[in-house]
N, C-alpha and C positions, 0 to 999 in steps of 0.2 A: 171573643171576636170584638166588643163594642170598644171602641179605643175613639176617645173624646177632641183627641189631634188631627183624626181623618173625615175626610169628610166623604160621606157612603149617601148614595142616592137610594129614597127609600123603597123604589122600584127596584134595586137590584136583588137578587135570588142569589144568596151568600151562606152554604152549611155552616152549622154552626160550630164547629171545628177549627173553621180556618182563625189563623192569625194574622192579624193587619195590626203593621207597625205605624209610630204616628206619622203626620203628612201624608201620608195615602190618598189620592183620589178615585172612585170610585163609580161611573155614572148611571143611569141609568140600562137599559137590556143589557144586563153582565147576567152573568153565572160563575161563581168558582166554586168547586166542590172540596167534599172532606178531605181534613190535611193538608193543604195549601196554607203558603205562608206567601206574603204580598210584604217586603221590607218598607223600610223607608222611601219616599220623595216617589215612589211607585203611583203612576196615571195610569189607568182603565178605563178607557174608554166605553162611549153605545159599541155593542155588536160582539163584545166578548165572549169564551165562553173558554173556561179553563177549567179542566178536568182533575183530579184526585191527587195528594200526594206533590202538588208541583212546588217548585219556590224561585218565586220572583222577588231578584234582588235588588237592590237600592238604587233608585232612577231610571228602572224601565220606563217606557212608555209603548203601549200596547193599544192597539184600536182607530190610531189615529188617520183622519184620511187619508184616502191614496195620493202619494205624490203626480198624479198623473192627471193632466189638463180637459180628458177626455171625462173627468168621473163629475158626474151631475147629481152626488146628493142621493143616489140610490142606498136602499137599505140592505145594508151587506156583513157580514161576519168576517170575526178571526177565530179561529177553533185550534185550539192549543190540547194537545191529549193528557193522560193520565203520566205522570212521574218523570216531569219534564221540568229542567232547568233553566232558567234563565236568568245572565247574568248585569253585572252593573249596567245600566247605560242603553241595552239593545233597544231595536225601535221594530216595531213591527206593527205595518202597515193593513188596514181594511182588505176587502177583495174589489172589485167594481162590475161590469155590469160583464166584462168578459166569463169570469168565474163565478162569482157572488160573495169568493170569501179565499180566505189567507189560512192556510191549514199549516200547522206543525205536529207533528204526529206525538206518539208516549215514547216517554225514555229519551228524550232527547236532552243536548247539552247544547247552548246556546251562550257562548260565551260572551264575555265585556264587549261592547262598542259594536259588533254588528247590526245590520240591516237588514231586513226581509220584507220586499215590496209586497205589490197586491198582487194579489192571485199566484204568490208562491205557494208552492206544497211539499211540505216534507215528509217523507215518511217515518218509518218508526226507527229508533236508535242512534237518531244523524246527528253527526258532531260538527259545530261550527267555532273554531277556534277563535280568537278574537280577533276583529275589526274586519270579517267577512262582509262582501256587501253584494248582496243579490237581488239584480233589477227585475224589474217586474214580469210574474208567469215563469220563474223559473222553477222547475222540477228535482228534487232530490230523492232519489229511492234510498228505502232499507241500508242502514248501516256504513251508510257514507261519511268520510270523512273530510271536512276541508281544512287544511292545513292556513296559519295564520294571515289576516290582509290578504285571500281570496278577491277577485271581481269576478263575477258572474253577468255575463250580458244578458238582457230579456230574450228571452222562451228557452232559453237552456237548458238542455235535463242531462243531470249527471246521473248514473247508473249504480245500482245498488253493490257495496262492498268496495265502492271505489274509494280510493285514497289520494290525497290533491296533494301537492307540494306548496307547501308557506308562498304566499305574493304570485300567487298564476292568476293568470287574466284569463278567464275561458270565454271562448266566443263557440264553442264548437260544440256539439254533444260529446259528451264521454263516456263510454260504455259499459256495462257490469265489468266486477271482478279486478278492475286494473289499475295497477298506477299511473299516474302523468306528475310530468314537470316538467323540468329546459324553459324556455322561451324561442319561440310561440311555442305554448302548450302543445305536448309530444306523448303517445305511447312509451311507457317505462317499463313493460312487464306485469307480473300479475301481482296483485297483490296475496301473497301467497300468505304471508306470516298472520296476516288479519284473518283468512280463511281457514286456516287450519286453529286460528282460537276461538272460530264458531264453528266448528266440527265440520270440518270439510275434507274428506278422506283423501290421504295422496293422491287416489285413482281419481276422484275427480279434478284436484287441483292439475296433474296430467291432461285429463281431457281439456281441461282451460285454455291449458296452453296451446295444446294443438290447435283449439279453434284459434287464437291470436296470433299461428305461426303462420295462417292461410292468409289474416284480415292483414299483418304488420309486415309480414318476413317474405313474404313468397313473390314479391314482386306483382300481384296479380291487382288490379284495380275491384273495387269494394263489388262492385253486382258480380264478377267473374270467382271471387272467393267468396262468396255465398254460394253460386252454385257447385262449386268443389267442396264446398262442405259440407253441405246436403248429400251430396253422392257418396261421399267418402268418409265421411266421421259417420260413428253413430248416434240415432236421438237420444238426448236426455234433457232431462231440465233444465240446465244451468245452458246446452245449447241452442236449447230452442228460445228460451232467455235473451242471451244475446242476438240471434236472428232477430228475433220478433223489434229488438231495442235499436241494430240498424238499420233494420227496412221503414222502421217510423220515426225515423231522426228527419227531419225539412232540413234542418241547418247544415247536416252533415257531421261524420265524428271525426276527431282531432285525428292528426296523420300520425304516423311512425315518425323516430328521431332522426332517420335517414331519408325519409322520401323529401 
């Protein structure tokens, strides 16, 4: 670990595993755990706390205050999970007094030149292609994917297994299971192909679809296809899923490519 070009604050809590490359900074309340690699021109900021196994590429900068006019200095976190990537360049920002902290889950890929404000939350497996850029308090469930130059508006939650089209501007929530793209951001279908390489039996990929043929296809407006699909589908997980993801959307989810 001791590499004589970086400079490590001697408060910080660093296993003795990790590898830090030179030019690293390093500051004080951090935590990185075993098996992490911190490359070159890499800043770590107060409030860090990076989990097992991860690798931070050359000119991250992690920790730094929130962009936002609102934050006064309060003491807040970024919490980065266990075997999670991060690549050239990303920035990712503190939480503030909304949240208290900037979470990115394990297993994730975080590529060159994105952003991740304060009191974003990723969960676990999320792919962020490069030059994503997601304003503050936005949401990413489980195993989502954003396809390259993303905008995300503040409070946006994108739905786990969903898959984004390169350059979409989302202002909208978007809901498990499915694709978007076009312009303005549109229901595309399911994302079927993702789902069945994380073991999603046809039967259920079917049931997916029937609930998206009641929310996109049926003509019926969103509270009137929830109640037809309470009546009419039967419960399972992946539907009460989606229920539970439109009845607690404020912003609304992106429309079909036809309405």
């Amino acid at each position: 670990m001791k590499q004589p070009l970086a400079y490590i604050h001697p408060d910080a809590k660093i296993a003795p595993s990790v590898v830090i490359e030179p030019f690293v900074t390093i500051d004080k309340n951090v935590v990185i755990g075993e098996g992490s690699r911190i490359g070159s021109n890499v800043t770590i900021l107060e409030g860090v706390r990076i989990g097992k196994n991860c690798n931070i590429f050359p000119g991250a900068v992690i920790g730094a205050v929130p962009q936002d006019l609102k934050f006064k200095g309060e003491d807040t976190l970024v919490i980065i999970g266990d075997n999670t990537t991060i690549r050239e360049y990303v920035t990712i920002n503190r939480g503030t007094a909304a949240k208290g902290k900037t979470v990115v889950g394990d297993n994730c890929l975080i590529m060159a030149y994105c952003h991740v404000a304060h009191d974003c939350i990723l969960g676990n497996t999320v792919i962020m292609a490069n030059a994503c850029q997601l304003a503050g308090e936005v949401e990413i469930d489980d195993f989502a994917i954003l396809g390259g130059g993303c905008l995300v508006h503040q409070f946006t939650r994108i739905g786990s297994h969903v898959m984004l089209q390169g350059g979409s501007k989302i202002g909208k929530d978007v809901p498990p299971f499915v694709k978007a793209g076009r312009e303005p951001l549109s229901y595309a279908g399911i994302n079927s192909i993702g789902l069945r390489r994380r073991g999603y039996t046809n039967e259920q990929i079917r049931d997916i679809q029937d609930i998206y043929r009641y929310l996109y296809l049926s003509g019926m407006n969103t509270s009137h296809a929830i109640e037809r699909i309470e009546a009419e589908l039967p419960a399972t997980k992946e539907r009460d899923e989606i229920l539970l993801f439109v009845r607690n959307s404020p912003r609304g989810i992106i429309k079909g490519y036809f309405e």
